[in-house]
VOBA-1610 file (N, C-alpha, C; in pm, whole numbers, padded with zeros to 5 digits, always signed):
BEGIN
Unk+10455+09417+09174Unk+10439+09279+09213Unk+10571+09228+09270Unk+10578+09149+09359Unk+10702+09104+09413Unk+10757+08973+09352Unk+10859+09000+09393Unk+10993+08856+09316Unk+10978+08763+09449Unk+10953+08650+09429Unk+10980+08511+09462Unk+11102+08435+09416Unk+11179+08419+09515Unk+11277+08304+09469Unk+11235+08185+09523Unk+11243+08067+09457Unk+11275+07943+09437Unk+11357+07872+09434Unk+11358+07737+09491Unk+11495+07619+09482Unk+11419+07482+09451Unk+11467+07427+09377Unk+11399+07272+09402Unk+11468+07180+09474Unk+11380+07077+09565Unk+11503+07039+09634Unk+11595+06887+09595Unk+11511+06829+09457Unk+11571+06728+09430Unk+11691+06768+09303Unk+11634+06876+09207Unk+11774+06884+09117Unk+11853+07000+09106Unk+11785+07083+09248Unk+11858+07231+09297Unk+11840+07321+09193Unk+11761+07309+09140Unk+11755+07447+09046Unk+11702+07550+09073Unk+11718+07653+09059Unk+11651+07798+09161Unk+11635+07853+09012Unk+11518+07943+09037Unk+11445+08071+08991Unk+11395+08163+09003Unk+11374+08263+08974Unk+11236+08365+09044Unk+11134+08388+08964Unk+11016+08430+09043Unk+10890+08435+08938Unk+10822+08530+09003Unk+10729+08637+08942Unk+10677+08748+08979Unk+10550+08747+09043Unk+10520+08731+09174Unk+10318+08677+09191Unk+10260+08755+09251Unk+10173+08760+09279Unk+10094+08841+09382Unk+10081+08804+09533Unk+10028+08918+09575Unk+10044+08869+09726Unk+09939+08762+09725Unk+09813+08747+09672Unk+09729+08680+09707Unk+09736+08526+09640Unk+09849+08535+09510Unk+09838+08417+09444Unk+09939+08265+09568Unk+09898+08194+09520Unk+09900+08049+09582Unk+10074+08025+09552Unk+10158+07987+09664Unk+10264+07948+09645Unk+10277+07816+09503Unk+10441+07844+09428Unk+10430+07733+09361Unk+10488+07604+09447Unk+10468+07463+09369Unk+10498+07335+09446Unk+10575+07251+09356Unk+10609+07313+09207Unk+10635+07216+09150Unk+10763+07243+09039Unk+10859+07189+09041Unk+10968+07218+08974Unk+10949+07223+08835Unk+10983+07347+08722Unk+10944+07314+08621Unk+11020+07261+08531Unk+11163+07240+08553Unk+11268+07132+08534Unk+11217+06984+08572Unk+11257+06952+08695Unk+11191+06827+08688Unk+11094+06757+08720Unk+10978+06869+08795Unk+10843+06826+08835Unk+10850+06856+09001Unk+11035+06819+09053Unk+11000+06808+09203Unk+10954+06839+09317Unk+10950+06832+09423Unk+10872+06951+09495Unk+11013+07074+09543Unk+10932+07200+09527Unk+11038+07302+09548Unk+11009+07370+09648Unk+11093+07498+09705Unk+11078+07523+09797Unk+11121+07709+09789Unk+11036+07802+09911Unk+11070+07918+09850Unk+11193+07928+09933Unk+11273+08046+09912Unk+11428+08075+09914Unk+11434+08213+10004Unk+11448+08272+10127Unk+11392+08404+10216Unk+11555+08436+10199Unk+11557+08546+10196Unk+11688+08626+10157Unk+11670+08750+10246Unk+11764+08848+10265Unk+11723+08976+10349Unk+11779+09104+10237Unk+11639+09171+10275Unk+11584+09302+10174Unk+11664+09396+10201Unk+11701+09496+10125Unk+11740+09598+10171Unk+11619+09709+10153Unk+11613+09796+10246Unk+11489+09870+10293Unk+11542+10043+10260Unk+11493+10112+10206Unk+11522+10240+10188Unk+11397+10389+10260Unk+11423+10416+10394Unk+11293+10503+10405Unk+11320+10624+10387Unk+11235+10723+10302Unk+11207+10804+10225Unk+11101+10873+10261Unk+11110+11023+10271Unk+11012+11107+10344Unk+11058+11134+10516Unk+10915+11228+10548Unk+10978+11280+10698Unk+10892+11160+10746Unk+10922+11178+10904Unk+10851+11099+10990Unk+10973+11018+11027Unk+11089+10960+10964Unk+11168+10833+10940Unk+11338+10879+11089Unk+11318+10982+11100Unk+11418+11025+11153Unk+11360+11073+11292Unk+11478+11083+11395Unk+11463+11125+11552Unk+11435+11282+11537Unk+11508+11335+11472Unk+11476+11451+11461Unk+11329+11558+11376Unk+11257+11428+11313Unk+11178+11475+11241Unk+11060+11551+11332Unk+11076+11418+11462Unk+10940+11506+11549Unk+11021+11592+11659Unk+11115+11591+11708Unk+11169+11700+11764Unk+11064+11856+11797Unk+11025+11869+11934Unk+10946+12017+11920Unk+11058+12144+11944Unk+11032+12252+11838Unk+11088+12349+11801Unk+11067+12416+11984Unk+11167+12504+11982Unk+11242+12596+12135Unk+11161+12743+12086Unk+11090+12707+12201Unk+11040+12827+12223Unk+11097+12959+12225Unk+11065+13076+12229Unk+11158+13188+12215Unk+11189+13240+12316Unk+11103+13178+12480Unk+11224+13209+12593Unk+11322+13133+12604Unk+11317+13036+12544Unk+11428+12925+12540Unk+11562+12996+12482Unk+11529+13024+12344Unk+11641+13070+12274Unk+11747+13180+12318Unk+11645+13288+12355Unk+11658+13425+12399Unk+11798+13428+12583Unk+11751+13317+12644Unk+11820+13272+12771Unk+11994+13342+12733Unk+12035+13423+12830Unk+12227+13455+12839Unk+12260+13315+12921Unk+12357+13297+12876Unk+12492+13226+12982Unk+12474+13277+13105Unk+12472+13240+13267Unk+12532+13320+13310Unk+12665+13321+13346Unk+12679+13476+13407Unk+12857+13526+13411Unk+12922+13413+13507Unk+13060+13432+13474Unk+13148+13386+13508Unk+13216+13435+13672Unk+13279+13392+13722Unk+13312+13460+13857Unk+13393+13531+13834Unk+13447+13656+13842Unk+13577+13699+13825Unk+13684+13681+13878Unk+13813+13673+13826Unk+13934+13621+13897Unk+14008+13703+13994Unk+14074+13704+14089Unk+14141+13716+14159Unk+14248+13843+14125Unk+14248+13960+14147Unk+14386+14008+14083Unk+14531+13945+14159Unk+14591+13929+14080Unk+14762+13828+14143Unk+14827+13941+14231Unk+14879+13845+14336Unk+14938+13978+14452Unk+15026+14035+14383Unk+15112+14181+14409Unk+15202+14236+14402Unk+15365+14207+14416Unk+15431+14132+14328Unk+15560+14080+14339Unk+15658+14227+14412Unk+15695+14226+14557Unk+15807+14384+14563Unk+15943+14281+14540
//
């Protein structure tokens, strides 16, 4: 079940209370009756399992892929003869 925070806005008192998604926001301060108000904060989110990453769907290299040489290099020059 999720946490709700709360503030009231006439004697500022904040709380949290545990509800359901489907249950009815509260309206009423239980300090002093007033009308209250809910409080949006930012979640921290944890994803867990595959699917969540760039690399998860990545398609695997085929085996002409892998198998491919470099090709060669040019060969160099032999250096002239210092007499």
């Amino acid at each position: 079940m999720p946490t709700y925070q709360y503030a009231c806005n006439a004697c500022a008192h904040e709380f949290e209370v545990f509800q359901s998604f489907s249950d009815a926001s509260l309206t009423q301060c239980p300090e002093c009756k007033g009308d209250i108000r809910k409080v949006y904060s930012a979640v921290g989110v944890v994803f867990k399992g595959s699917g969540f990453y760039k690399t998860d769907s990545v398609k695997s290299k085929s085996s002409s892929d892998v198998a491919k040489p470099a090709p060669a290099a040019p060969a160099a020059a032999p250096a002239p003869k210092a007499d």
